[in-house]
C-alpha positions as CSV (number, residue, x, y, z in Angstrom):
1,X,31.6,-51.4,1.0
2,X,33.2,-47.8,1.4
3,X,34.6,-47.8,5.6
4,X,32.5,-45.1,7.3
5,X,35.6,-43.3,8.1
6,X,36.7,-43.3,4.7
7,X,33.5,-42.2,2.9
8,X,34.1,-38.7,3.9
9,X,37.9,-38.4,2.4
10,X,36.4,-40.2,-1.2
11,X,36.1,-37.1,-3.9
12,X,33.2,-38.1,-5.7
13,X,31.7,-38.7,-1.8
14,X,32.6,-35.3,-0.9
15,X,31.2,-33.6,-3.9
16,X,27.9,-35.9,-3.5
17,X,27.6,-34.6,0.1
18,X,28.0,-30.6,-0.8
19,X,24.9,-31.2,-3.4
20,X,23.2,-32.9,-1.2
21,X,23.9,-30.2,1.5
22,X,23.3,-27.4,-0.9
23,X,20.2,-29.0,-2.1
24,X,18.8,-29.1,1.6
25,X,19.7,-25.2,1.7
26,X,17.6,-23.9,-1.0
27,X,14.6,-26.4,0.2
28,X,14.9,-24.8,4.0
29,X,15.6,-20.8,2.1
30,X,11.9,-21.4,0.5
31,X,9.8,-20.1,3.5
32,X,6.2,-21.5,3.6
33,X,3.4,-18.4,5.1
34,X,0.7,-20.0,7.2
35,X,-2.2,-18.5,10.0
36,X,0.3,-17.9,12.2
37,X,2.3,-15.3,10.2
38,X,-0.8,-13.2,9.7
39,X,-2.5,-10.9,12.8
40,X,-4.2,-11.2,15.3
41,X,-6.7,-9.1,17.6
42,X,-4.7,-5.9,19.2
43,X,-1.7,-6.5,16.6
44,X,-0.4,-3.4,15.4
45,X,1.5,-2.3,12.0
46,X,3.5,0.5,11.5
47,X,3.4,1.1,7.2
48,X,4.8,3.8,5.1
49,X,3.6,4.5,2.1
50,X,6.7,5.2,-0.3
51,X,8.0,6.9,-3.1
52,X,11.7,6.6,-5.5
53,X,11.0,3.1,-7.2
54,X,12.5,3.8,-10.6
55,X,15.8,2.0,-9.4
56,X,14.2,-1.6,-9.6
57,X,12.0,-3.2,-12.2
58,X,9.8,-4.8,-9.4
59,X,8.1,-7.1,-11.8
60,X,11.0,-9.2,-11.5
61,X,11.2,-12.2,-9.7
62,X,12.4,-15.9,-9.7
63,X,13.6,-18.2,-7.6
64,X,16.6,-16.9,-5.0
65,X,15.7,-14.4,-6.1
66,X,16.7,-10.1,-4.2
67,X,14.5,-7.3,-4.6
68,X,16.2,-4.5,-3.0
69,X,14.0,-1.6,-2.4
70,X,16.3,0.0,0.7
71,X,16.6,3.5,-1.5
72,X,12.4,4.0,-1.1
73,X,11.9,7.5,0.7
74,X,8.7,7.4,2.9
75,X,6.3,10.6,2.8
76,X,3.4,9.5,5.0
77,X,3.2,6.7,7.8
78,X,-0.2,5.4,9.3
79,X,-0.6,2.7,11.8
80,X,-2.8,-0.4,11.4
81,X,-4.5,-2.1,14.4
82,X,-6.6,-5.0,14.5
83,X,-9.2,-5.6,16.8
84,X,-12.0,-7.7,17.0
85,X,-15.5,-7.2,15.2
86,X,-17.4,-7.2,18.9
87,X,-15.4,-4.2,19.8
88,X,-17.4,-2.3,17.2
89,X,-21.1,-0.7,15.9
90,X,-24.0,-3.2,16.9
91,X,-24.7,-3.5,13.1
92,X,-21.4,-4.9,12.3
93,X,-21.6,-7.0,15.9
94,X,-24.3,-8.6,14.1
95,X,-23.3,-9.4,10.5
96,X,-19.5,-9.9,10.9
97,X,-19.1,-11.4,14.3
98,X,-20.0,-14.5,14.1
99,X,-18.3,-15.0,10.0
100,X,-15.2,-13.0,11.3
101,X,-12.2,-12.7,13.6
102,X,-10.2,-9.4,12.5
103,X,-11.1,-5.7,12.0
104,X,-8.8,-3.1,10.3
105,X,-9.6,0.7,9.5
106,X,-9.4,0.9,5.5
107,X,-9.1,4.0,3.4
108,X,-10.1,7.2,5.7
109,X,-12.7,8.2,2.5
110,X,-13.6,7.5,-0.5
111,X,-14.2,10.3,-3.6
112,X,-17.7,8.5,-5.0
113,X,-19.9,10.8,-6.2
114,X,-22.7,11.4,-4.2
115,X,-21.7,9.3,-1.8
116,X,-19.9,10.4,1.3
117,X,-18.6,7.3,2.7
118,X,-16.1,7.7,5.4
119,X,-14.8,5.2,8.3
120,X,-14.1,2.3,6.4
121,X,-13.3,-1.1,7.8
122,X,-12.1,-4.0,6.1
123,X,-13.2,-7.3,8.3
124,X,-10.9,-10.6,7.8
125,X,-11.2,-14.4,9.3
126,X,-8.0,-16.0,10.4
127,X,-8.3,-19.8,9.9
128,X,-6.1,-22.4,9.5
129,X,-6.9,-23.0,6.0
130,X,-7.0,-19.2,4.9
131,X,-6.9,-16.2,5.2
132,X,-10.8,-15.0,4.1
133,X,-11.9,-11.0,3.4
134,X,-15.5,-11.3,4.8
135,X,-16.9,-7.5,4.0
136,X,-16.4,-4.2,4.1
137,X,-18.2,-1.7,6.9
138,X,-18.8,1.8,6.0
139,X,-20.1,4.6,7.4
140,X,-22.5,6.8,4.4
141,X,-24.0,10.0,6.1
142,X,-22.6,8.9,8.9
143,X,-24.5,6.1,9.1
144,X,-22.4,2.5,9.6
145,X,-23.2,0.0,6.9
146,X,-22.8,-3.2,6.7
147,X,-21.7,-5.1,3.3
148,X,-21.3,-8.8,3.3
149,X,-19.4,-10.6,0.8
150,X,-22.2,-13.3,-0.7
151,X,-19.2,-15.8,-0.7
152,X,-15.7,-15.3,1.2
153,X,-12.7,-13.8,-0.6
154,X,-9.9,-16.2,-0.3
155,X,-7.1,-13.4,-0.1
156,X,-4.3,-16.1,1.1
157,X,-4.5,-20.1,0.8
158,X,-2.3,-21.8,3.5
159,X,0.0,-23.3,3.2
160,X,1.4,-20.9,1.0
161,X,4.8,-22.0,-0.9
162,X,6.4,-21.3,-3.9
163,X,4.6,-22.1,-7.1
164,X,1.3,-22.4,-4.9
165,X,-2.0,-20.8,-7.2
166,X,-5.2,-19.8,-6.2
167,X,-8.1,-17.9,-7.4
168,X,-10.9,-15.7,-5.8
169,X,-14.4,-13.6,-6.1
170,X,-15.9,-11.4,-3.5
171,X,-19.0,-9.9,-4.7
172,X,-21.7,-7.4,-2.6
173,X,-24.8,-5.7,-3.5
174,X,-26.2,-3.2,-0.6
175,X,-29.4,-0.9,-0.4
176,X,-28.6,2.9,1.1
177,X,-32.0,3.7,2.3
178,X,-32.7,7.0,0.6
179,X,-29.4,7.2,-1.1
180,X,-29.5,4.1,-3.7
181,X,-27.7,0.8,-3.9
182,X,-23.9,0.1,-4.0
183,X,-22.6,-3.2,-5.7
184,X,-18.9,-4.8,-5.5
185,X,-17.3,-7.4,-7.5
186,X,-13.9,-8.2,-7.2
187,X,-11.9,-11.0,-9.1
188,X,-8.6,-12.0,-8.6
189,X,-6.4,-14.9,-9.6
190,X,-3.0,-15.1,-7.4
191,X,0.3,-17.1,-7.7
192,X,3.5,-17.5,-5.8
193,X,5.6,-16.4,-8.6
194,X,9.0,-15.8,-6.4
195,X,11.1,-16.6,-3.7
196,X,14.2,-15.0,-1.7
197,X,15.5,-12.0,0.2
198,X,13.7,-8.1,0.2
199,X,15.5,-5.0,1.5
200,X,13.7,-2.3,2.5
201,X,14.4,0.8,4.6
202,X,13.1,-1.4,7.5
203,X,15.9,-4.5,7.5
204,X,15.9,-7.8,5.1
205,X,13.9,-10.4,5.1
206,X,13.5,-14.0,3.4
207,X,10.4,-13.7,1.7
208,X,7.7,-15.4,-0.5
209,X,6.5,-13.0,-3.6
210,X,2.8,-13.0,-4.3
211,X,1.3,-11.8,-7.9
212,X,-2.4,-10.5,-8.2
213,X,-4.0,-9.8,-11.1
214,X,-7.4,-7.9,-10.1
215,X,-10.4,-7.6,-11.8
216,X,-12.8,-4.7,-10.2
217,X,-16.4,-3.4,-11.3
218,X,-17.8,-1.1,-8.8
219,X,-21.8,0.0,-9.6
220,X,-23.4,2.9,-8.0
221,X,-27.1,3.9,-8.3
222,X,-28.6,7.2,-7.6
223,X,-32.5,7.1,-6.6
224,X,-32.1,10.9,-6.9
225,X,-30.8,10.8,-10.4
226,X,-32.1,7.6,-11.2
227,X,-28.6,6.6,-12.8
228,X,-26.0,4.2,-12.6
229,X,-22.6,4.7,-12.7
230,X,-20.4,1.5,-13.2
231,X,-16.6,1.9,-12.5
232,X,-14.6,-1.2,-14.1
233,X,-10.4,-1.2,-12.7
234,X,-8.2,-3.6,-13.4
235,X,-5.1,-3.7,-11.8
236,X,-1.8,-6.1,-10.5
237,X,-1.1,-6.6,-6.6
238,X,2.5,-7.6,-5.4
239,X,2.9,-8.3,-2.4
240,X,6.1,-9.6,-0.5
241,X,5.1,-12.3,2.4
242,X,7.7,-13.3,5.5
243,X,7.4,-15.3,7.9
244,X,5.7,-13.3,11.1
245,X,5.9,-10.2,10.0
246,X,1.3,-9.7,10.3
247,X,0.9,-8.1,6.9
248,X,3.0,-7.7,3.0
249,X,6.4,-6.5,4.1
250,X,6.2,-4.7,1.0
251,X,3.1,-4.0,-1.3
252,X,2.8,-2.4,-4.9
253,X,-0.1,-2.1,-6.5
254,X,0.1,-0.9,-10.0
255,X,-2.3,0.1,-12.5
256,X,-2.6,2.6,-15.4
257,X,-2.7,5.3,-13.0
258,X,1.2,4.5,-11.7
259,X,2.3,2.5,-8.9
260,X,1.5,2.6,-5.0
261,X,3.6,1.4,-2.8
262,X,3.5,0.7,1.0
263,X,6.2,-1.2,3.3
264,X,5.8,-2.5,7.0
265,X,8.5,0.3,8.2
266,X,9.8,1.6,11.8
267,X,8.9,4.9,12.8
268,X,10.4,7.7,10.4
269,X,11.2,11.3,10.8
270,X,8.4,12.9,7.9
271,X,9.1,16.7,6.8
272,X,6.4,18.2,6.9
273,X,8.2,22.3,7.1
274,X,8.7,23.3,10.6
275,X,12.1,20.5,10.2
276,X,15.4,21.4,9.1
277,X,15.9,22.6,5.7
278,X,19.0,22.3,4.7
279,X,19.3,24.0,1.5
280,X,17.3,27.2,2.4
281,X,18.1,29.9,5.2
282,X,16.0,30.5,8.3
283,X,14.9,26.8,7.9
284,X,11.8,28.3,6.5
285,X,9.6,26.7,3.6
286,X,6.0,28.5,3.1
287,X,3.5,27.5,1.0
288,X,-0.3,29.3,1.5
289,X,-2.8,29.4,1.3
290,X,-3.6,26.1,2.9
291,X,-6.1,24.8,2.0
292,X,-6.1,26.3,-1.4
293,X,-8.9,26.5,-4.0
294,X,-6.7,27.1,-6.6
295,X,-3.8,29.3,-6.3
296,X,-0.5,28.0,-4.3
297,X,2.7,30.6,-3.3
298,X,5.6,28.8,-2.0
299,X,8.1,30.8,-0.5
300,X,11.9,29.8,0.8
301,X,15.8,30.9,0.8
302,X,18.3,29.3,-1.5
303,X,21.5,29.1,0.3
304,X,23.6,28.3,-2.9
305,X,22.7,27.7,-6.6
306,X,21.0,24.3,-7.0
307,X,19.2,22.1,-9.4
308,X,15.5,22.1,-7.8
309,X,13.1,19.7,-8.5
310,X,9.4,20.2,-7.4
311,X,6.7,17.7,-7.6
312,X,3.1,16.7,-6.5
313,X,2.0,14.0,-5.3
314,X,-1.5,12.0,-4.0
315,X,-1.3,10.6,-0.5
316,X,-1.2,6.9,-2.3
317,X,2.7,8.2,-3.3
318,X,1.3,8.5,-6.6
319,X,2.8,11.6,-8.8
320,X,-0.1,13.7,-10.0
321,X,2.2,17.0,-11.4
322,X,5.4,18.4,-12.4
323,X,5.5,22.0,-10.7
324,X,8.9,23.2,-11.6
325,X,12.3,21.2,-12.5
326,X,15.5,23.2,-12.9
327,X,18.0,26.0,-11.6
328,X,17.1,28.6,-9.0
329,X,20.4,31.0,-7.7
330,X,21.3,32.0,-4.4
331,X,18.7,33.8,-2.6
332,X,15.1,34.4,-2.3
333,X,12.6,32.1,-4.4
334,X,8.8,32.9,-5.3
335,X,7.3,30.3,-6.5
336,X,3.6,30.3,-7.6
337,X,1.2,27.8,-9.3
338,X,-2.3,26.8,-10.3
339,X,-3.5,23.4,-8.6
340,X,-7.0,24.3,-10.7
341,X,-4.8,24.0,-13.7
342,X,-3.7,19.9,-13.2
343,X,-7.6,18.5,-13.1
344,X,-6.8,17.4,-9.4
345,X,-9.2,15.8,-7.6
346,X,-10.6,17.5,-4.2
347,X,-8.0,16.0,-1.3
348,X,-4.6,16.5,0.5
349,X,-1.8,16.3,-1.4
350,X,2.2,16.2,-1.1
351,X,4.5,19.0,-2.4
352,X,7.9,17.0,-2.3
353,X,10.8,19.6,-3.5
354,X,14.0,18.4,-3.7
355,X,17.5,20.1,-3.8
356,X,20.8,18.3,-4.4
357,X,20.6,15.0,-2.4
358,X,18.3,16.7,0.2
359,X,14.1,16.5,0.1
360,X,11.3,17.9,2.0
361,X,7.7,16.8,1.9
362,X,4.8,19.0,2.8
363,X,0.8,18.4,3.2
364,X,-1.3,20.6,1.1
365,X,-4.8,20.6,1.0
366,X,-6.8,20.9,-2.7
367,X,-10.4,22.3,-2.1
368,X,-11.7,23.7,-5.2
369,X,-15.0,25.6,-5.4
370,X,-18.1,24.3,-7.0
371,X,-18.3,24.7,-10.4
């Protein structure tokens, strides 16, 4: 028998202990996401929604692996607060209290035709098990609405680790008295396809990565047009998990439409044109009428030649139009363009114009005229 002493000073010993020690590294560097790393009531989420992914192929992923996403520019934030189903509309008291634990405001409208749905809320139920979508609430007219998933959604199965799988269906089918009926069904299969470090604008973090693939057929009937219109999507979900961070650090959804892409984030200075601009004079961008119907005039000062770039974008970060890429001189710029022209949908938009290495965002608001 090796002396204790001497088992430390024996090569083959010492190399024996570094794999062992290394091995015990990479097992502790593969986090495991649990209840307690997702929100609570009265938790609060600052998210950006970004833009500038073309520098990382963020399908990727592996084992150790980095994503580093620290170059994404933010042009909107919003923040998300969860509170509790019996701080809300009796209705919703009465169907999602008792099945749920968390509330969180969801898309501030949604563009269905003939359906003006506003004030959406997404309810969730915190167990130790999983983490379970339980409906959606909806106002339509103004009216709250209630719809309850027939079975939970299983959006996260605890513990989650790498390699962990797990698949899901939420489905719905609601009556809009006077209006019609709305039906939902949403299939998803998810794995834990990645592990390591993300870098985002916000700081780096050790990370699980979670893969969707999403499955979405949306029916809408009209009494008054006794129609249907069914709406099939399909689309992929990534979503980067750390340890108590409430929500996806980092979240891309991608479909044939492009990618959107939100990230936890701290609070960030958004240009929005009364800031700084530092390649025009005055520090004065214009761009009227706003809202628009159609026609758009932008107006600024060039303060040296410069390649310009000039895009538009949807508030999901999502580039809808190229409005003018090249070389503008010193000096005065009028600029003027058609948003009738790109098919847009009704909605506020982003004009992001960017000169050298400097960019400025600002809100525009599309309201064409009835045909």
């Amino acid at each position: 028998m090796i002396p204790f002493r001497n088992f430390f000073h024996s090569k083959p010993n010492l190399i024996l202990i570094s794999l062992l020690l290394g091995f015990n590294f990479l097992t502790l560097a593969q986090i495991s996401i649990d209840d307690a790393d997702m929100p609570y009531e009265d938790d609060t989420v600052r998210v950006s929604t970004g833009l500038n992914i073309d520098f990382i192929d963020y399908t990727e992923t592996g084992e150790d692996h980095l994503w580093d996403f620290s170059q994404l520019i933010p042009i909107s934030q919003r923040v998300d607060t969860f509170i509790s189903p019996w701080s809300m509309p009796l209705v919703y008291k009465l169907f999602f209290g008792l099945t749920s634990n968390l509330a969180v405001r969801g898309a501030d409208n949604v563009p269905l035709p003939g359906f003006p749905i506003t004030g959406i809320y997404n309810f969730y139920d915190n167990r130790s098990l999983n983490y379970r979508g339980i409906g959606i609430g909806m106002s339509v007219f103004g009216i709250p609405i209630p719809f309850k998933y027939d079975d939970p959604d299983i959006v996260y199965d605890f513990p989650m680790e790498y390699e962990d799988a797990w698949n899901s269906q939420a489905h719905f089918a609601q009556e809009i008295p006077l209006v019609g009926y709305l039906r939902m069904t949403k299939t998803h299969v998810d794995t834990v396809d990645g592990w390591g470090t993300l870098i985002t604008p916000y700081g780096s973090f050790e990370v699980l990565r979670l893969k969707s693939e999403v499955n979405e057929i949306d029916s809408i009937y009209m009494d008054s047009l006794e129609i249907g219109i069914p709406i099939e999507r399909d689309y992929t979900v990534y979503q980067w998990m750390g340890k108590g961070q409430k929500i996806p650090l980092l979240q891309i959804t991608s479909s044939l439409f492009g990618a959107v892409v939100e990230y936890v984030d701290s609070t960030r200075l958004i240009f929005d044109g009364t800031n700084e601009l530092p390649f025009a004079r005055n520090n004065e961008l214009k761009v009227f009428p706003n809202p628009t119907a159609s026609k758009v005039q932008m107006q600024f000062e060039m303060l040296e030649k410069q390649h310009v770039s000039i895009k538009l974008f949807d508030m999901q970060g999502r580039e809808t139009a190229i409005i003018y890429e090249g070389i503008f001189e010193r000096g005065k710029v009028n600029l003027a363009f058609n948003l009738k022209d790109r098919r847009l949908d009704f909605g506020s938009y982003i004009i992001q114009l960017w000169a050298g290495n400097r960019f400025l965002n600002k809100k525009i608001i599309y309201r064409p005229l009835p045909q």
